[in-house]
MARSEVO-9747 format. One record per residue: residue in one letter; x, y, z of N, C-alpha, C in turn. Coordinates in steps of 0.1 Angstrom, whole numbers. Example, Ala and Ser with C-alpha at 12.3 -4.5 7.8 and 13.67 -1.06 7.14 Angstrom:
% MARSEVO-9747
+-------+-------+--------+-------+--------+---------+-------+-------+--------+-------+
| torti | neast | nnorth |   nup | caeast | canorth |  caup | ceast | cnorth |   cup |
+-------+-------+--------+-------+--------+---------+-------+-------+--------+-------+
|     a |   132 |    -57 |    78 |    123 |     -45 |    78 |   132 |    -33 |    78 |
|     s |   128 |    -22 |    71 |    137 |     -11 |    71 |   129 |      0 |    79 |
+-------+-------+--------+-------+--------+---------+-------+-------+--------+-------+
% end
This chain:
% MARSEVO-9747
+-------+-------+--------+-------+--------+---------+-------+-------+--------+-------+
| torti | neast | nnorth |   nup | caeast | canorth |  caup | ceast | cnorth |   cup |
+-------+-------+--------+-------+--------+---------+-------+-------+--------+-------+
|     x |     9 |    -12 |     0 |      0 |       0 |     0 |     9 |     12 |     0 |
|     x |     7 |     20 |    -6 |     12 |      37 |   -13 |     5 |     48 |    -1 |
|     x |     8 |     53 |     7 |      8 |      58 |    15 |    11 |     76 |     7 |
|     x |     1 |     86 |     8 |      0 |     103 |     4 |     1 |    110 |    10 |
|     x |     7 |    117 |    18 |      7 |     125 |    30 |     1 |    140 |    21 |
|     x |   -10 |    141 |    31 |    -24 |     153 |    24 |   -19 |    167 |    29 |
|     x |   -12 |    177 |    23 |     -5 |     189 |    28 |   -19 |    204 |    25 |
|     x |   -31 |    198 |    18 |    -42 |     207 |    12 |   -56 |    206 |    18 |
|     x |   -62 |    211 |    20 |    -75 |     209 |    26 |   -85 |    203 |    17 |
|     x |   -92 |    201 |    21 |    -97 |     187 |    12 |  -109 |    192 |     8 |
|     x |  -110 |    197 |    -6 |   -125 |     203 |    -9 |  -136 |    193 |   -13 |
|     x |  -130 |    182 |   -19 |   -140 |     168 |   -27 |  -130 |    158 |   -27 |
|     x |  -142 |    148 |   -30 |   -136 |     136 |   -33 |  -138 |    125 |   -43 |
|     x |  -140 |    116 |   -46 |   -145 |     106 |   -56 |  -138 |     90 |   -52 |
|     x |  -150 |     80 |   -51 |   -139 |      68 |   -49 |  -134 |     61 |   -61 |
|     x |  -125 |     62 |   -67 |   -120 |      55 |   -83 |  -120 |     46 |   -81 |
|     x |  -125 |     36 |   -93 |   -128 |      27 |   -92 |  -120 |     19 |  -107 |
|     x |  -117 |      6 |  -112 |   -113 |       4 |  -122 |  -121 |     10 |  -137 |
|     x |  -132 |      7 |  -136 |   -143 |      11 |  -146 |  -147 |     27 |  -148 |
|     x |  -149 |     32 |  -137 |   -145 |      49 |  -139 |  -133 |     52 |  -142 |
|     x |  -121 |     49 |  -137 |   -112 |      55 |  -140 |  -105 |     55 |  -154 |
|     x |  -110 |     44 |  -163 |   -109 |      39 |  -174 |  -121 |     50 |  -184 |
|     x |  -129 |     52 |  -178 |   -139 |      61 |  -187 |  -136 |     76 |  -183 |
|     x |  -131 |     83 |  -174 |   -130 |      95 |  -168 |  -126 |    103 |  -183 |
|     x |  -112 |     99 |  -183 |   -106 |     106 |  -197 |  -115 |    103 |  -208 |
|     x |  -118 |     94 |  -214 |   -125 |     101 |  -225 |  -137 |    105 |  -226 |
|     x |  -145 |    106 |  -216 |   -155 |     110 |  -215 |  -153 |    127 |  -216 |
|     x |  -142 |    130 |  -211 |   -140 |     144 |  -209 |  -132 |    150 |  -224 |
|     x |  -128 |    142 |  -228 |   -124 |     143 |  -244 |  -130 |    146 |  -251 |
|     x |  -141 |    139 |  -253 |   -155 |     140 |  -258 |  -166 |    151 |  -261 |
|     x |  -162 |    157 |  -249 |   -166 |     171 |  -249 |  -168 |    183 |  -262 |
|     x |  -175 |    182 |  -273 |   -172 |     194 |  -283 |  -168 |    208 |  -279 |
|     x |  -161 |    212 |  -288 |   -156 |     226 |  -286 |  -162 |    237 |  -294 |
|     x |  -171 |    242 |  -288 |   -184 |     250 |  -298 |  -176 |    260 |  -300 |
|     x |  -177 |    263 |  -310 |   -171 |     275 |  -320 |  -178 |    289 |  -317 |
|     x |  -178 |    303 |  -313 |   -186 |     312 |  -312 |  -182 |    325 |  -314 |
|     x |  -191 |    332 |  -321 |   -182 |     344 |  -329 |  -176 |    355 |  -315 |
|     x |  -165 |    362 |  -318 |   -157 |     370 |  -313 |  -150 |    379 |  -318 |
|     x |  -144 |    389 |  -315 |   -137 |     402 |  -323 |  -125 |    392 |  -331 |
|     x |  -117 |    384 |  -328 |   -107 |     380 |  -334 |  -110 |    364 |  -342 |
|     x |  -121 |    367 |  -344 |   -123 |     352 |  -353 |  -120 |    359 |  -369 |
|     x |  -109 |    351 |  -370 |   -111 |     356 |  -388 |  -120 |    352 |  -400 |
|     x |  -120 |    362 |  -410 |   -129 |     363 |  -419 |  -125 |    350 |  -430 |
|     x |  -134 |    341 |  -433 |   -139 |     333 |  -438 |  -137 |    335 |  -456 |
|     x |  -134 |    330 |  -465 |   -134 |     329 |  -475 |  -148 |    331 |  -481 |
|     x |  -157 |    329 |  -479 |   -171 |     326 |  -484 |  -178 |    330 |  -472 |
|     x |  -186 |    338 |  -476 |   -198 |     341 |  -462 |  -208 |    344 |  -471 |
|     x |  -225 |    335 |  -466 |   -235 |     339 |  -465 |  -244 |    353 |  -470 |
|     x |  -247 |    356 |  -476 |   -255 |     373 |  -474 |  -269 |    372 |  -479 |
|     x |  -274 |    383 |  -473 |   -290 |     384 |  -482 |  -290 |    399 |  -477 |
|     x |  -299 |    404 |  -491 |   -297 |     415 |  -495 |  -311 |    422 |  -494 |
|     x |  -317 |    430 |  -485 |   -330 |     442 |  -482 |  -329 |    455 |  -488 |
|     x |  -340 |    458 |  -498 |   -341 |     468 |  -502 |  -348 |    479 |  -499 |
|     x |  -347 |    488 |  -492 |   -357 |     502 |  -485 |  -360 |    509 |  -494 |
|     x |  -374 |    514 |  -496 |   -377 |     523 |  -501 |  -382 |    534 |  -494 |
|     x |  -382 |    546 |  -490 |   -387 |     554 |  -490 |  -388 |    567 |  -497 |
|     x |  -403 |    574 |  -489 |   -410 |     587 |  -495 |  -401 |    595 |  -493 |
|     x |  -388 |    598 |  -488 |   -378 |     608 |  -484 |  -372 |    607 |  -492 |
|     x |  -366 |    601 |  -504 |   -356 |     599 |  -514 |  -366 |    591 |  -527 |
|     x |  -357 |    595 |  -538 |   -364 |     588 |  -553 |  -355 |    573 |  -552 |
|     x |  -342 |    576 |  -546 |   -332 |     560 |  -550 |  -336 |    553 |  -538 |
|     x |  -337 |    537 |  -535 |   -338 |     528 |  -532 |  -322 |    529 |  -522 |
|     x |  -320 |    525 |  -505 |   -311 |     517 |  -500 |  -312 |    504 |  -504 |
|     x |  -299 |    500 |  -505 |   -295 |     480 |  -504 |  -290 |    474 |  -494 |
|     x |  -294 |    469 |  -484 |   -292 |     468 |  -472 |  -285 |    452 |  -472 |
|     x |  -268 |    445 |  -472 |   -261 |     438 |  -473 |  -260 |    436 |  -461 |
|     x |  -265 |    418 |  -456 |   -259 |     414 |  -443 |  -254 |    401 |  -449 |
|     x |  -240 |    402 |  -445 |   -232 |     384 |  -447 |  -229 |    383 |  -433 |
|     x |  -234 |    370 |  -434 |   -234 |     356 |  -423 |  -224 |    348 |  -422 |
|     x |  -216 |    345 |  -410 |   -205 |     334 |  -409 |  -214 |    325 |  -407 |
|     x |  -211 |    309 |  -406 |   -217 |     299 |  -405 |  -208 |    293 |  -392 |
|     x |  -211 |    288 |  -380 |   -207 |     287 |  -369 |  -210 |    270 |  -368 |
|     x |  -196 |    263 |  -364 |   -199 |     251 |  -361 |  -207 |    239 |  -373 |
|     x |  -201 |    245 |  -384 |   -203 |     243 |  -396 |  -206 |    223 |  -398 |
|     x |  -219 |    219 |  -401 |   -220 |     203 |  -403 |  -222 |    195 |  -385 |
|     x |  -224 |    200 |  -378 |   -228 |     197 |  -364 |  -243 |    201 |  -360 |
|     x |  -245 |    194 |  -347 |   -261 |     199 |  -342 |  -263 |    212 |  -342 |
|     x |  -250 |    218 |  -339 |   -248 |     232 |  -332 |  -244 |    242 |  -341 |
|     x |  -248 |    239 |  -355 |   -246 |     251 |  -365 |  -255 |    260 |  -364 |
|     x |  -250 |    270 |  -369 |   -256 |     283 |  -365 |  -250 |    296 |  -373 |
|     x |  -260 |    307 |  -380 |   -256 |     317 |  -385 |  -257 |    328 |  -377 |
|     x |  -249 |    338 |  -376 |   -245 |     349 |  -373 |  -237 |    360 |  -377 |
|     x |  -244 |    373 |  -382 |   -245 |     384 |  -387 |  -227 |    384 |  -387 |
|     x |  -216 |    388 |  -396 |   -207 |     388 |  -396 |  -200 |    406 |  -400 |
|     x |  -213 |    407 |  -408 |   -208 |     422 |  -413 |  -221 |    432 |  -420 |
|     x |  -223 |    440 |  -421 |   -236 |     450 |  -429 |  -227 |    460 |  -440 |
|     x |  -236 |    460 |  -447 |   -227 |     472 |  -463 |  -246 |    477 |  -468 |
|     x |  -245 |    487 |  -468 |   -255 |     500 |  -471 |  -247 |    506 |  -482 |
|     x |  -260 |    502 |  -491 |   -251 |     513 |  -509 |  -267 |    519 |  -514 |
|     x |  -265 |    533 |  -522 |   -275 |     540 |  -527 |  -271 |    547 |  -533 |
|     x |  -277 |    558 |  -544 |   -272 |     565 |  -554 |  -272 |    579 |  -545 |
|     x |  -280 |    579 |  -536 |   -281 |     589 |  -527 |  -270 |    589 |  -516 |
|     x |  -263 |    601 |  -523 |   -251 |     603 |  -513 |  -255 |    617 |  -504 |
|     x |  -267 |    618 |  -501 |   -275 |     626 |  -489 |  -263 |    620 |  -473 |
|     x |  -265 |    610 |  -470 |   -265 |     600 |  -461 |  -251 |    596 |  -462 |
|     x |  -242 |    596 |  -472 |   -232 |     591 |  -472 |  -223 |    588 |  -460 |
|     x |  -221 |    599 |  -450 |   -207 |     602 |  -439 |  -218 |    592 |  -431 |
|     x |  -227 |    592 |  -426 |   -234 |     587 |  -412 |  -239 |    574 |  -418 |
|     x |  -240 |    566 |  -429 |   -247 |     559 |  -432 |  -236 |    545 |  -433 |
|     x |  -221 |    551 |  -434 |   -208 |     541 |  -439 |  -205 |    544 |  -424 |
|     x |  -206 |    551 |  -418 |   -199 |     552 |  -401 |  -212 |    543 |  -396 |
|     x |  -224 |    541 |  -397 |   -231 |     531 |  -388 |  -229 |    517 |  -394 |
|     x |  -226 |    511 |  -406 |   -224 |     503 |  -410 |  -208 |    499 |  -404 |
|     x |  -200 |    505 |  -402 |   -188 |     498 |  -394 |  -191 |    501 |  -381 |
|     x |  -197 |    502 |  -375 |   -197 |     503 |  -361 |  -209 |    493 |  -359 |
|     x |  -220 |    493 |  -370 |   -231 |     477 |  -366 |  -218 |    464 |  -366 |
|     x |  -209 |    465 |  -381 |   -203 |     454 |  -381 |  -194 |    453 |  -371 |
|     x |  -188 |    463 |  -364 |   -176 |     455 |  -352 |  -184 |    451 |  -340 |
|     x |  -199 |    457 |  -336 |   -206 |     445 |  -329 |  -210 |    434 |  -330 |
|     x |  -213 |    431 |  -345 |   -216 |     420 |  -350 |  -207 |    409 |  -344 |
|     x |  -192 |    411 |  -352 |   -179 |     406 |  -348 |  -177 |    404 |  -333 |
|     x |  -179 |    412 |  -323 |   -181 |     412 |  -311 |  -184 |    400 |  -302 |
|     x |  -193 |    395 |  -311 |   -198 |     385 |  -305 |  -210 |    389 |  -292 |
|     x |  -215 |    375 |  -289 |   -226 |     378 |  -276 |  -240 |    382 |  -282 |
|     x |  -249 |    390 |  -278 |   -262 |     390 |  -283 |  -263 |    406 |  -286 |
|     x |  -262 |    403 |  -298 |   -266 |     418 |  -312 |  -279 |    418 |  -313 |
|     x |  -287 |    412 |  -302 |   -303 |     421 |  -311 |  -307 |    430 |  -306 |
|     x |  -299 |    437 |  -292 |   -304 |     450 |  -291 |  -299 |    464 |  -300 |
|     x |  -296 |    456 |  -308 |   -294 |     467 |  -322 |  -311 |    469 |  -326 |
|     x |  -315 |    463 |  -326 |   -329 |     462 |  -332 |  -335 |    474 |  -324 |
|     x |  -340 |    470 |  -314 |   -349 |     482 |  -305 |  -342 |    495 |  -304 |
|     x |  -332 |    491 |  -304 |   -320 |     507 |  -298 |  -326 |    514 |  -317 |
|     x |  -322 |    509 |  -325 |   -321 |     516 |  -340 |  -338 |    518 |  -343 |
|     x |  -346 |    513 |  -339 |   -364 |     513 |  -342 |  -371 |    526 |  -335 |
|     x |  -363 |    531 |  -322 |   -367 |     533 |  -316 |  -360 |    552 |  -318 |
|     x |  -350 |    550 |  -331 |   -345 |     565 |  -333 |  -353 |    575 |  -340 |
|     x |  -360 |    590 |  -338 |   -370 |     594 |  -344 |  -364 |    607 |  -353 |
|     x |  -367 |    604 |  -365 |   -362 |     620 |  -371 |  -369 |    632 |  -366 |
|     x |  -366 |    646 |  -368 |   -375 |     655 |  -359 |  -378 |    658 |  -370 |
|     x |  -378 |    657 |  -382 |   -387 |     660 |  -398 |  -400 |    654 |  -400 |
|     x |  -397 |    643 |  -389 |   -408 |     632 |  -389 |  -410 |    619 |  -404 |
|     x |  -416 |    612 |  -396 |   -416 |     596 |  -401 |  -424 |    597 |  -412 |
|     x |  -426 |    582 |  -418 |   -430 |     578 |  -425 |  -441 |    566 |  -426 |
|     x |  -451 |    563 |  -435 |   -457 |     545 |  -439 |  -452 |    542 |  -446 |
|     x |  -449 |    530 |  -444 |   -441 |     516 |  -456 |  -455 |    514 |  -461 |
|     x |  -453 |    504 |  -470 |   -471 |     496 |  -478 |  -473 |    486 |  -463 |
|     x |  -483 |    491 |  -466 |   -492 |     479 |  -456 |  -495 |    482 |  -444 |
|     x |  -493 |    501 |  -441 |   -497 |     509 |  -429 |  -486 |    511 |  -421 |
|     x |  -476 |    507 |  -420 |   -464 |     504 |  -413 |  -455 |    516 |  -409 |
|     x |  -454 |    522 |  -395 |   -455 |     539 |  -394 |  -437 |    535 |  -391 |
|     x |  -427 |    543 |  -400 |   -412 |     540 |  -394 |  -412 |    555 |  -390 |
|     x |  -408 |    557 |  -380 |   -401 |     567 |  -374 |  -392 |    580 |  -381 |
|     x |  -383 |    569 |  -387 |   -370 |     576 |  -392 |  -362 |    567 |  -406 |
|     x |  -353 |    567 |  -411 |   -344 |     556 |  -422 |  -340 |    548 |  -407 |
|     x |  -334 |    554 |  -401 |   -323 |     549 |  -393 |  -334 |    537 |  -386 |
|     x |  -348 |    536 |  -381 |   -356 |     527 |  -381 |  -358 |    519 |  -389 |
|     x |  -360 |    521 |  -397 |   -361 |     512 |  -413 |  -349 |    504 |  -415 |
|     x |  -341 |    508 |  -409 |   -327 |     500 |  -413 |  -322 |    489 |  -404 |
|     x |  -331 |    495 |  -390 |   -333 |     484 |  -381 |  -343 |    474 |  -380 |
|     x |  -354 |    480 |  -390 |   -364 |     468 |  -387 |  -359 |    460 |  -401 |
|     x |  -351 |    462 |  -408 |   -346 |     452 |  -419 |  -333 |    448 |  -410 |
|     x |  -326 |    449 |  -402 |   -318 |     439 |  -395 |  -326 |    428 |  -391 |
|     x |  -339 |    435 |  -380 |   -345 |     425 |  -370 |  -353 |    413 |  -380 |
|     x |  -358 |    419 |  -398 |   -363 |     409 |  -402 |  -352 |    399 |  -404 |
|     x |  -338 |    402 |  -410 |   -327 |     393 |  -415 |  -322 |    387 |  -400 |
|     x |  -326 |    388 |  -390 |   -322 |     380 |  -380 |  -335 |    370 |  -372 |
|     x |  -346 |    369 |  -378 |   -355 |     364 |  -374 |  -353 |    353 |  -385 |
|     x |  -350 |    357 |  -399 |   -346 |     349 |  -409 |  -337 |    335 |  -403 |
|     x |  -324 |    340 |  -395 |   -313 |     335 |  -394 |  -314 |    325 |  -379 |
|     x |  -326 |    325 |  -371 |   -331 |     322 |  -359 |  -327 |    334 |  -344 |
|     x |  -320 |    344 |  -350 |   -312 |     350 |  -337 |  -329 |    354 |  -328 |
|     x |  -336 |    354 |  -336 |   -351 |     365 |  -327 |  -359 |    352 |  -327 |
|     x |  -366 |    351 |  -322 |   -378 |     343 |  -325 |  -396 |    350 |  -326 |
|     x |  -397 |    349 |  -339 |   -411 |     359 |  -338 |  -418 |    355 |  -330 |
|     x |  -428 |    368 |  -327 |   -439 |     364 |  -315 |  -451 |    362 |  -326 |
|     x |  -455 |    348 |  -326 |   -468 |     344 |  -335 |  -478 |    348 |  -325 |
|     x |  -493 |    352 |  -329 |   -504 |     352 |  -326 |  -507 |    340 |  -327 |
|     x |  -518 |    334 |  -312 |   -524 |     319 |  -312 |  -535 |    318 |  -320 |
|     x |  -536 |    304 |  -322 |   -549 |     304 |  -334 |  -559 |    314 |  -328 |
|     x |  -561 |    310 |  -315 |   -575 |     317 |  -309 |  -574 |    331 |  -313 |
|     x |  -563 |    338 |  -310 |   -565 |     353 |  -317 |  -566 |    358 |  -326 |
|     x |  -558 |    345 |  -336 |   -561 |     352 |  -349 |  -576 |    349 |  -356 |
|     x |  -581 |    338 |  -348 |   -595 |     342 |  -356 |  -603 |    349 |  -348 |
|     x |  -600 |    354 |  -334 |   -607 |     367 |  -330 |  -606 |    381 |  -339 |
|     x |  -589 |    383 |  -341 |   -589 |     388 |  -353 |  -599 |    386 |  -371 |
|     x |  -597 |    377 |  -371 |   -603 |     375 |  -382 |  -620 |    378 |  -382 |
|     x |  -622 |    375 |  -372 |   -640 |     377 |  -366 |  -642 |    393 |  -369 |
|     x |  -631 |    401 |  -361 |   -632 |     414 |  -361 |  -629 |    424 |  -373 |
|     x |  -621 |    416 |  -384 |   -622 |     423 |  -392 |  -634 |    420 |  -400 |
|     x |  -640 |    406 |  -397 |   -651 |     405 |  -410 |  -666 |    414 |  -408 |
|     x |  -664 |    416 |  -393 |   -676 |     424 |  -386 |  -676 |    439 |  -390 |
|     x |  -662 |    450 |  -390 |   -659 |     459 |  -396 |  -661 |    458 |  -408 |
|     x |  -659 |    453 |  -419 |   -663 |     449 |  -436 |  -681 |    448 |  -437 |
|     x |  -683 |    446 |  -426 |   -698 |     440 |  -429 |  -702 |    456 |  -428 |
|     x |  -699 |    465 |  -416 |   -703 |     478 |  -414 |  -701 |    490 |  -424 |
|     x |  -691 |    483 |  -425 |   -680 |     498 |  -436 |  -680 |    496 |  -452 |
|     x |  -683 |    482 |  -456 |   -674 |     481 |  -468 |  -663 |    470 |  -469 |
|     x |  -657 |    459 |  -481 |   -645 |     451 |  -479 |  -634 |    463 |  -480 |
|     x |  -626 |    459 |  -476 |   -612 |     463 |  -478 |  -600 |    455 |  -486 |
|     x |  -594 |    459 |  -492 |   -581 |     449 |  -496 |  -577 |    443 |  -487 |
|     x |  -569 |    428 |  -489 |   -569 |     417 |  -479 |  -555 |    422 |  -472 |
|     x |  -546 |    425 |  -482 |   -534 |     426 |  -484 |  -533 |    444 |  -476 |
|     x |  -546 |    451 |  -472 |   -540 |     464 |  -461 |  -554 |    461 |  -452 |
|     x |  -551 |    475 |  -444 |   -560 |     475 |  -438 |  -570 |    487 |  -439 |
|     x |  -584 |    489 |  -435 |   -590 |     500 |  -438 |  -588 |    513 |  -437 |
|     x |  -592 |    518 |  -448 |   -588 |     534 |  -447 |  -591 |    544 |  -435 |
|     x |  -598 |    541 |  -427 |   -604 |     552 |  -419 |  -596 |    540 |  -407 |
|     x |  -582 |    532 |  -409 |   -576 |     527 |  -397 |  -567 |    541 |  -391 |
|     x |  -564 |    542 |  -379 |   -552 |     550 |  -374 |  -542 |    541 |  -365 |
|     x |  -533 |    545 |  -363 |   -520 |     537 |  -360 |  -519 |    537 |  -348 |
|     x |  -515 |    521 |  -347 |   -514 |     513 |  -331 |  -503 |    516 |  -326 |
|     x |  -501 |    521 |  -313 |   -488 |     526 |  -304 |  -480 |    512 |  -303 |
|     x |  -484 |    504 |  -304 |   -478 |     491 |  -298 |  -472 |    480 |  -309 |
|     x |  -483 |    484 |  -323 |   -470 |     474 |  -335 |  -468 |    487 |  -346 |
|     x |  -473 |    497 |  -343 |   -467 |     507 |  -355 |  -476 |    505 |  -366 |
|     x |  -489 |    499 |  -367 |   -492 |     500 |  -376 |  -507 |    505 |  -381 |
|     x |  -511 |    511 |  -391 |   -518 |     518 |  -391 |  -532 |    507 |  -392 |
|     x |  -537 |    503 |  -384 |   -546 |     492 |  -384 |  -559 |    497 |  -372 |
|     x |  -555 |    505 |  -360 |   -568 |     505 |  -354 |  -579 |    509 |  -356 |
|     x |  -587 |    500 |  -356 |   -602 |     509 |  -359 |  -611 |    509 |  -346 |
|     x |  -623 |    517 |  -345 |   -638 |     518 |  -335 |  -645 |    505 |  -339 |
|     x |  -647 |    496 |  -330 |   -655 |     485 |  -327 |  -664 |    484 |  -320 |
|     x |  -670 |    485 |  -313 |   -680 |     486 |  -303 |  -679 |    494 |  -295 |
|     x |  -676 |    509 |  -299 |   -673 |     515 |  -288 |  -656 |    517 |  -283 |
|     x |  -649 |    507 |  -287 |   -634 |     501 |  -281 |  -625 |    504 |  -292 |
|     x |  -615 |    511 |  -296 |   -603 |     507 |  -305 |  -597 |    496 |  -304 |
|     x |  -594 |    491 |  -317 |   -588 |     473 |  -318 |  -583 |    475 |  -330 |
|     x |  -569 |    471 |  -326 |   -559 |     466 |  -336 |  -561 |    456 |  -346 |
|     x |  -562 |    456 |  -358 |   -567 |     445 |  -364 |  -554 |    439 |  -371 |
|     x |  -542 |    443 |  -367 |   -528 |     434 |  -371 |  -524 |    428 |  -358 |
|     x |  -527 |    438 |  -348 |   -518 |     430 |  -335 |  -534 |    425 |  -325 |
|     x |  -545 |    432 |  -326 |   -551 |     428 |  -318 |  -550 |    433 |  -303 |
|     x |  -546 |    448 |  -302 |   -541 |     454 |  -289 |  -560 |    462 |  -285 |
|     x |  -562 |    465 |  -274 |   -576 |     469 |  -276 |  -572 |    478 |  -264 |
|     x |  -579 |    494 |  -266 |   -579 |     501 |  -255 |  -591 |    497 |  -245 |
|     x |  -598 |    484 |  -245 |   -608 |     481 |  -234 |  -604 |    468 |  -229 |
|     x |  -590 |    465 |  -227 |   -583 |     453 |  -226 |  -584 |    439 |  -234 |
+-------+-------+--------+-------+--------+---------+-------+-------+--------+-------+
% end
């Protein structure tokens, strides 16, 4: 018998046994080493991108809104895309100095690593003092600099970083109840907007609330000033 003389305080212990001791190491071997983005991960040969187009009533030219994607842990359970870099091009060089300065400063957070979607609320939530704008389909943006965020948050819902909030069946055919009851009063409306005499919901931005019984009701989100 091998005799240890114990010079350390004794935090834990384990009794080894032949059969553990024989599995300890590779079990701990075994272990994958997940790959995850950071400032000093280098740039990839081939990256991912999808490309968003803005239009707005404040300019005649179209933005091109470029996000490339690294692919993370590439061929494993644990693959995963994340935003790598953003590139903004338009013939409108209005925007030029502030528009190339937010595009390298989104992309070294990107690179950063950790959780980039508070880019989304931070950038949605910036207001021009010229005032905003509707997209099609009643959609009240703020500012471009909004617009540019809610085309991030759609390209990251794309990619799984967000997970959209769905409406449950039950709502949406309370919804659907509510719009067919308004159409019956007013007139159809196009499927594809919402009625002209809607005004815009504080809570999804969009120009959808109408008078129901007395009650404002969202007929995209379903928010009601009578709870």
């Amino acid at each position: 018998m091998t005799l240890h003389k114990i010079n350390k305080k004794i935090v834990g212990y384990k009794v080894l046994t032949k059969d553990n001791s024989e599995t300890a190491a590779p079990a701990e071997a075994e272990k994958p080493s997940l790959e995850e983005m950071h400032e000093n991960v280098e740039r990839p040969e081939v990256l991912l991108g999808s490309t968003y187009k803005i239009k707005t009533p404040q300019s005649e030219h179209a933005l091109y809104i470029t996000i490339n994607d690294m692919v993370l842990n590439l061929g494993t359970a644990h693959e995963e895309r994340r935003p790598y870099e953003i590139f903004i091009n338009s013939k409108n060089m209005e925007h030029f100095q502030w528009v190339l300065a937010l595009t390298r400063v989104i992309s070294a957070v990107f690179r950063k690593g950790g959780d980039a979607t508070f880019l989304v609320e931070e950038m949605k939530a910036v207001f021009d003092p010229r005032g905003g704008y509707f997209k099609k389909g009643g959609v009240f943006m703020p500012s471009l600099v909004a617009e540019i965020g809610s085309a991030i948050e759609t390209h990251m819902k794309h990619i799984g970083m967000i997970k959209p909030e769905k409406l449950s069946d039950r709502h949406q055919q309370f919804l659907a109840e509510k719009r067919a009851e308004f159409e019956a009063q007013h007139g159809e409306t196009d499927s594809s907007a919402f009625p002209e005499q809607a005004v815009l919901c504080n809570k999804c931005s969009t120009k959808a609330m109408v008078l129901m019984d007395g009650c404002m009701t969202c007929l995209n989100c379903g928010e009601s000033k009578c709870g």
